[in-house]
C-alpha positions in Angstrom: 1.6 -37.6 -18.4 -1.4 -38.7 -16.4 -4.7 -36.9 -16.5 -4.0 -34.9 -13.1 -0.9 -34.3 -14.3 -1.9 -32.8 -16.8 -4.6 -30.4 -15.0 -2.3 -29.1 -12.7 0.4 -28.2 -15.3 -2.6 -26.3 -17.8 -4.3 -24.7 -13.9 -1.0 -23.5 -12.5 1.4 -22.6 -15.2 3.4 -25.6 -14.1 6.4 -26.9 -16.6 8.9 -25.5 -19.0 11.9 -25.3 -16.7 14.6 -27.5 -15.6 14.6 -31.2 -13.9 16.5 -29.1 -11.4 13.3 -27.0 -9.8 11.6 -30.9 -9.1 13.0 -31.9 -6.1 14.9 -35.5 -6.9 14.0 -36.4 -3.3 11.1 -36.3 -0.7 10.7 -32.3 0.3 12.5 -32.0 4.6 9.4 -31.8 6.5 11.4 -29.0 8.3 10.9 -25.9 6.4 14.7 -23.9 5.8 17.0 -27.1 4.6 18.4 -27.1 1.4 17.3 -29.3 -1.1 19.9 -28.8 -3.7 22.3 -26.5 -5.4 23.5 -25.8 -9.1 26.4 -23.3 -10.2 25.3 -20.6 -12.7 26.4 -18.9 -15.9 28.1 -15.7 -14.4 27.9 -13.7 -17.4 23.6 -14.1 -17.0 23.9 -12.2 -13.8 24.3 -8.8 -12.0 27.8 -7.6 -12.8 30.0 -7.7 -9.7 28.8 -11.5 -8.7 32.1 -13.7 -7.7 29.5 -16.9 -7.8 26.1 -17.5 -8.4 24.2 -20.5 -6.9 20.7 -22.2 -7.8 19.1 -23.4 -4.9 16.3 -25.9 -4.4 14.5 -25.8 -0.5 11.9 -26.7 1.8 9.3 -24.2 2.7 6.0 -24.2 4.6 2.7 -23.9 2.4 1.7 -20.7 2.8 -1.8 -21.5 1.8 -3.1 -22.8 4.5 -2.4 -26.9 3.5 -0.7 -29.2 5.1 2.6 -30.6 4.4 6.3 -29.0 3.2 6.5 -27.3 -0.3 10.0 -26.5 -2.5 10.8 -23.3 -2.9 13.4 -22.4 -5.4 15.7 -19.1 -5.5 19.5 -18.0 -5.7 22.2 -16.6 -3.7 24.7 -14.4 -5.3 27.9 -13.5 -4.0 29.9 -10.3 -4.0 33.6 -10.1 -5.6 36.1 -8.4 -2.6 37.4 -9.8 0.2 34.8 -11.4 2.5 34.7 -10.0 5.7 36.0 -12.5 8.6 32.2 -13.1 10.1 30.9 -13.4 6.5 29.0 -11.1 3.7 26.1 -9.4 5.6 22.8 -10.0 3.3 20.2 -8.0 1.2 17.1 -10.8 0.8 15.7 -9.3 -2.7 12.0 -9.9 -3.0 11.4 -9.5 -7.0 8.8 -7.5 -8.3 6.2 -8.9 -10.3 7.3 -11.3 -13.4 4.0 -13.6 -13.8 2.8 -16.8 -12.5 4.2 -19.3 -14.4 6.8 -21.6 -13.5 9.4 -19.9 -16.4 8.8 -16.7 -15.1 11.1 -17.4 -12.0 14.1 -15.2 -11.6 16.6 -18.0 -11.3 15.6 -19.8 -14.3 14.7 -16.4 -16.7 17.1 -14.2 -15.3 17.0 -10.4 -14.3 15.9 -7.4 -16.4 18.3 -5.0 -17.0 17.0 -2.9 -14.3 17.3 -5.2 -11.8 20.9 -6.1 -12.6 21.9 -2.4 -12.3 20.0 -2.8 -8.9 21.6 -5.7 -7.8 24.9 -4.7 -9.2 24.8 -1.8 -6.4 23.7 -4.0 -3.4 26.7 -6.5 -4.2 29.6 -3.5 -5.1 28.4 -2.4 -1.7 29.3 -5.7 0.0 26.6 -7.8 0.1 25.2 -11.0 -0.9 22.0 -11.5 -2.1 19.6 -14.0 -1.5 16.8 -14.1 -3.8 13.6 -16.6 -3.1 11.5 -17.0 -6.2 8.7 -17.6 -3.7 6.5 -20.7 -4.0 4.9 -21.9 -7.4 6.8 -19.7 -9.0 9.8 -22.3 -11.0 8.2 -25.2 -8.5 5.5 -27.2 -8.7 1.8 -26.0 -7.8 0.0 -22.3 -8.4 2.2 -18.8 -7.2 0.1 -17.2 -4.7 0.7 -13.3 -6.2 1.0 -10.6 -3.4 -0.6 -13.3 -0.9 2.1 -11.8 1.9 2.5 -15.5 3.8 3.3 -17.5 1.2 5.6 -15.2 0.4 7.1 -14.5 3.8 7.4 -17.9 4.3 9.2 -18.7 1.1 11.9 -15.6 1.9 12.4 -16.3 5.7 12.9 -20.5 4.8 14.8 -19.6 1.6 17.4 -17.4 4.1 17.6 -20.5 6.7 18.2 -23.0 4.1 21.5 -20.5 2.6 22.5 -19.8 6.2 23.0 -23.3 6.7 24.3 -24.1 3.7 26.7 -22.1 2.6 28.2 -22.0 6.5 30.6 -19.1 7.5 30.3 -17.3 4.2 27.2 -15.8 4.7 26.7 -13.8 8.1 23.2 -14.1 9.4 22.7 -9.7 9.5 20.1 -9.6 7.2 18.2 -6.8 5.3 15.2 -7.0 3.4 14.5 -5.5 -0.2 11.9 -5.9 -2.3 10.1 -3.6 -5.5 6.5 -3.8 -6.7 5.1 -7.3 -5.5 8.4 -7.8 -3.6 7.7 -4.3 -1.4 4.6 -6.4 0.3 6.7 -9.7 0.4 9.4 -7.6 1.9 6.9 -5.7 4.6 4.9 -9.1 4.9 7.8 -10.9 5.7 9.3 -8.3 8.2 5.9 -8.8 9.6 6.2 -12.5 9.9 9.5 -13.0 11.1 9.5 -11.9 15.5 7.1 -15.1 15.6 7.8 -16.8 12.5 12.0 -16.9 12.2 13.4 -15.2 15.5 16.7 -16.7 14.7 17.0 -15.0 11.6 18.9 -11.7 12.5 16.4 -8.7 10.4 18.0 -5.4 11.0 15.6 -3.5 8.5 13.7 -3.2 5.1 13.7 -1.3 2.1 10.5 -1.2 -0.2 10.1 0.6 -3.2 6.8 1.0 -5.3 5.1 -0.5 -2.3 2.1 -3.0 -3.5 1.1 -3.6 -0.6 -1.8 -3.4 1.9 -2.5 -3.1 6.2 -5.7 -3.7 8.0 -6.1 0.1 8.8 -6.3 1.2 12.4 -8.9 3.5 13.3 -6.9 6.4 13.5 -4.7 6.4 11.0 -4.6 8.7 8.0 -6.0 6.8 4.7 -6.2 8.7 1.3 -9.1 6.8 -1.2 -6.9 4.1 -3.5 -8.8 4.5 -6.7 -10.5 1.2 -8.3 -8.2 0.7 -10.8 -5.7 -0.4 -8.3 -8.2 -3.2 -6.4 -10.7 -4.1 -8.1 -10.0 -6.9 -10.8 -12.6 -5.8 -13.3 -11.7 -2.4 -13.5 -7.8 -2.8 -13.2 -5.0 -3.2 -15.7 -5.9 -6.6 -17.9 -2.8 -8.4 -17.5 -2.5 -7.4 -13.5 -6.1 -8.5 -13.0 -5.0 -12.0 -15.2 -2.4 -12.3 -12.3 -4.7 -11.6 -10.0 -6.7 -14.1 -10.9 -4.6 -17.0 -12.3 -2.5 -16.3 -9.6 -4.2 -15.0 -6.2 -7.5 -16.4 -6.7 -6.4 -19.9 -8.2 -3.9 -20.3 -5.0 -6.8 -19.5 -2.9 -9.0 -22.1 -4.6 -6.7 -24.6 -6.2 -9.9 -27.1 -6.7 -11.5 -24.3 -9.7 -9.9 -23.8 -12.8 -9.8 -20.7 -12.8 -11.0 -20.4 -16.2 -14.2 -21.2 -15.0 -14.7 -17.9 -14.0 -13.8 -16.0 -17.4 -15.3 -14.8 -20.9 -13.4 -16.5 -24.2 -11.4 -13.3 -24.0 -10.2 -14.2 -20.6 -9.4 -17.8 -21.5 -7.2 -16.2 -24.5 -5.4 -14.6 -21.7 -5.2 -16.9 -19.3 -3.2 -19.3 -21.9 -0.8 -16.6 -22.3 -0.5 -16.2 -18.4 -0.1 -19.9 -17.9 3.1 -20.3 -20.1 4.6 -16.6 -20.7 5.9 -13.4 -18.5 4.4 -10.1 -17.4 5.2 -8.2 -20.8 3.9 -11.4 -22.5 0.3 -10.6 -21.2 1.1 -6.6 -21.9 1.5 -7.5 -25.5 -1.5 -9.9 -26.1 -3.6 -7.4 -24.2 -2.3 -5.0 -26.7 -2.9 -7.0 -29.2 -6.8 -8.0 -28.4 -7.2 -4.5 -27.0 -9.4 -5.8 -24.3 -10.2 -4.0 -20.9 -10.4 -6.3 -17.8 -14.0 -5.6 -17.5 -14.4 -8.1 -20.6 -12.0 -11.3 -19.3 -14.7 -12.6 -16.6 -17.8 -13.6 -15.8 -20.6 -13.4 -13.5 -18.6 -16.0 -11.1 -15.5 -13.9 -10.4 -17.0 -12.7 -7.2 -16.9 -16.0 -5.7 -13.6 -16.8 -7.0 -12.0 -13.7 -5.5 -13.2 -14.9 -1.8 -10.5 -14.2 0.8 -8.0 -12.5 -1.3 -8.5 -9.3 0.2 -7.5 -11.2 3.8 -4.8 -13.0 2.3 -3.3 -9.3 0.8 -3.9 -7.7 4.2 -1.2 -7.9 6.8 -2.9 -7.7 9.8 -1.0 -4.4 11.1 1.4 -2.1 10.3 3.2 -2.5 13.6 7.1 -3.3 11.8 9.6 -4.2 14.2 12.4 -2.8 12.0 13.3 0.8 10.5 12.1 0.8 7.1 12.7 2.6 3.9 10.1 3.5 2.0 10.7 4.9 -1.8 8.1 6.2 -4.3 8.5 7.8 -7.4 5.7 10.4 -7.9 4.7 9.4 -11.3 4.3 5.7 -10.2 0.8 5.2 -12.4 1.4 1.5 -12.1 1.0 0.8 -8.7 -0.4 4.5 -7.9 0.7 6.7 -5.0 -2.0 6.7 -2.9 -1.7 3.0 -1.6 1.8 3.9 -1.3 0.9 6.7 0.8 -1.5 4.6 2.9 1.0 1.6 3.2 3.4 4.5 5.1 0.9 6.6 7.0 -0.3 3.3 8.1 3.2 2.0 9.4 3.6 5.8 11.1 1.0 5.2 13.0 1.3 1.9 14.6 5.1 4.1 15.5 6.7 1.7 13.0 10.3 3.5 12.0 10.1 4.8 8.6 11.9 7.3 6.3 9.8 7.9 3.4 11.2 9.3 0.2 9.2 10.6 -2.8 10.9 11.0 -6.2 9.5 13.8 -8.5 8.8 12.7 -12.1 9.9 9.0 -11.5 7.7 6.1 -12.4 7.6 2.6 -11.1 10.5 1.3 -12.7 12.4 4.8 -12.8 12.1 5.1 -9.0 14.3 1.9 -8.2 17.6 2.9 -8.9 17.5 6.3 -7.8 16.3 5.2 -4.6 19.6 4.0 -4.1 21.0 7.1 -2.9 18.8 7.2 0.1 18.4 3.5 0.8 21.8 2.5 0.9 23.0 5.1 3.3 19.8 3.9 5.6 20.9 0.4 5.2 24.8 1.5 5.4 23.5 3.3 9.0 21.8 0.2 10.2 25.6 -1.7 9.4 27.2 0.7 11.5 24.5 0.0 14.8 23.4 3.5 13.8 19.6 4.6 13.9 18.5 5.8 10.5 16.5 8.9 10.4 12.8 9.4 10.0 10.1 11.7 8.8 6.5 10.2 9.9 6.0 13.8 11.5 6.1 15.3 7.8 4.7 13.0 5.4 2.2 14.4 3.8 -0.9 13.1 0.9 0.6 12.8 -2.7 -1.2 14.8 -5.4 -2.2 13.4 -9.1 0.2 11.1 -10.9 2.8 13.0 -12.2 4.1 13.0 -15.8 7.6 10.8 -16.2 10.2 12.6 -16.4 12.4 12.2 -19.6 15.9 10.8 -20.3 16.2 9.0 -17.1 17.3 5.2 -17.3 14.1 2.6 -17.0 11.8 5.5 -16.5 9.1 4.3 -18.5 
């Protein structure tokens, strides 16, 4: 392995996968074509999938650099009859998992949670097309909850199965995404009227939204506490992310460990070959704070990641679902509650639900009672309903409510 090799693998979190997720031929220039495709193990994925496929495609850099980049993801299908025009589509947009290349869906699988999730969207008669988004399984750093990158990764990763799997596959698309994937979901809705007008969005669910808009002056905006933005006072192994992931992406030429105490570095090694609950546990373990991990150069580092978060406006040209348990502590409520009155106010469609006692993870499945009739409505060429006229400020965090699947 050459010397550059070598750099990029220890900066990005490059390596440890398959010789599937490097492309075996020069990446289509055209962003959306399919690179390749692998069968998968059926028994490794959400119960109720007929066939599971691996697939390999181009995508546009969503950083800002020139040239095509491969994306890899998966496309599930649903056991049933297919209807004559083809399954209609849920594009899931993952929550966060890390930013090394093994923590890709398609290669480390889904949590338990998200195969009960899954299980429902496909029972109902979908498919489900699944982008890892870029850097994340392929080559190069993941630019975390950068909404471009992301968008462009989901929107190409939809052409490329379109196209691929021809006839089977009806191009009626929703998007759903949780945690990280609420922002790719809301970024990519954002993206697509100039972006991928072919690609037929009817609407968007987003749960535990992670997300942020470029306010407009009149719209309502509750104070997001710092633990939530700023990377020295947040969560340690969500402000490793941040940094490993965001920032790196956003200056590829840094190691990133340039900007960060031993204590960091310790870290970062973790984030660079392990998974979200990886970094949890070593955090745990070294019972640091995130004001410890870096140094006196992080400011510089985290240039342009708050324009790179921000979608420029809230204006979403599809009804969207919005779902947020009321004891979210992870990503908080008041963002959440931003993220919607936000959207409200540009006169984006939006039925908000709030789920009393349910945390981050706890809020995703039993979203599904409200977010599968809204998507079910959209099927049927009905309008879903809204509230913007009643949504109102959350109060504290509440305490989780117990004996409730995943509600942790």
């Amino acid at each position: 392995m050459s010397h550059e090799a070598r750099l990029s693998t220890d900066l990005y979190g490059d390596g440890g996968v398959s010789a599937f997720y490097r492309p075996q031929t020069a990446i289509p220039s055209m962003p959306g074509q399919l690179i390749q495709q692998e069968d998968m193990d059926l028994t490794t994925l959400p119960k109720g999938t007929s066939r599971g496929i691996r697939i390999l495609y181009s995508s546009q850099n969503g950083l800002g650099k020139s040239g095509p980049v491969a994306v890899s993801g998966q496309v599930l299908l649903p056991q049933g009859k297919m209807p004559a025009n083809g399954w209609p589509v849920v594009a899931w947009e993952h929550g966060t998992t890390g930013i090394a290349d093994v923590c890709a869906p398609s290669w480390r699988g889904y949590s338990s949670r998200d195969k009960a999730y899954l299980s429902r969207w496909l029972a109902e008669g979908f498919a489900v097309i699944a982008s890892d988004y870029q850097g994340l399984g392929t080559a190069g750093p993941h630019p975390y909850l950068l909404y471009q990158p992301e968008g462009y990764s989901v929107l190409n990763g939809l052409r490329a199965s379109l196209k691929g799997f021809p006839g089977q596959l009806r191009n009626w698309i929703v998007l759903v995404g949780q945690s990280q994937g609420s922002g790719a979901a809301l970024g990519t809705a954002w993206l697509t009227p100039s972006y991928a007008p072919d690609l037929k969005i009817h609407g968007v669910v987003a749960t535990g939204l992670v997300t942020g808009f470029a306010p407009s002056p009149t719209a309502k905006h509750s104070p997001i506490p710092e633990v939530y933005t700023d990377a020295t006072k947040m969560d340690s192994a969500f402000a490793m992310l941040r940094v490993e992931g965001s920032d790196q992406a956003l200056h590829p030429e840094t190691d990133s460990r340039s900007v960060m105490t031993e204590a960091g570095r310790k870290m970062s090694e973790v984030a660079r070959h392990a998974c979200l609950h990886n970094l949890f546990d070593k955090a745990d373990e070294m019972k640091v704070q995130s004001n410890v991990l870096f140094n006196d150069k992080l400011p510089a580092f985290e240039a342009g990641h708050d324009t790179a978060f921000t979608i420029p406006d809230a204006k979403i040209s599809f009804p969207v679902f919005a779902g947020t348990g009321l004891a979210d502590g992870e990503a908080g409520v008041n963002g959440q509650y931003n993220a919607v009155a936000a959207m409200c106010d540009a006169e984006t469609h939006v039925l908000w639900k709030r789920y009393p006692g349910m945390t981050h993870n706890g809020a995703v499945n039993v979203s599904l009672k409200d977010s599968v009739p809204f998507v079910k409505s959209l099927l049927a060429g009905r309008t879903p309903p809204q509230n913007c006229s009643a949504i109102k400020e959350p109060g504290p965090v509440e305490k989780p409510l117990p004996n409730i699947p995943w509600n942790n």
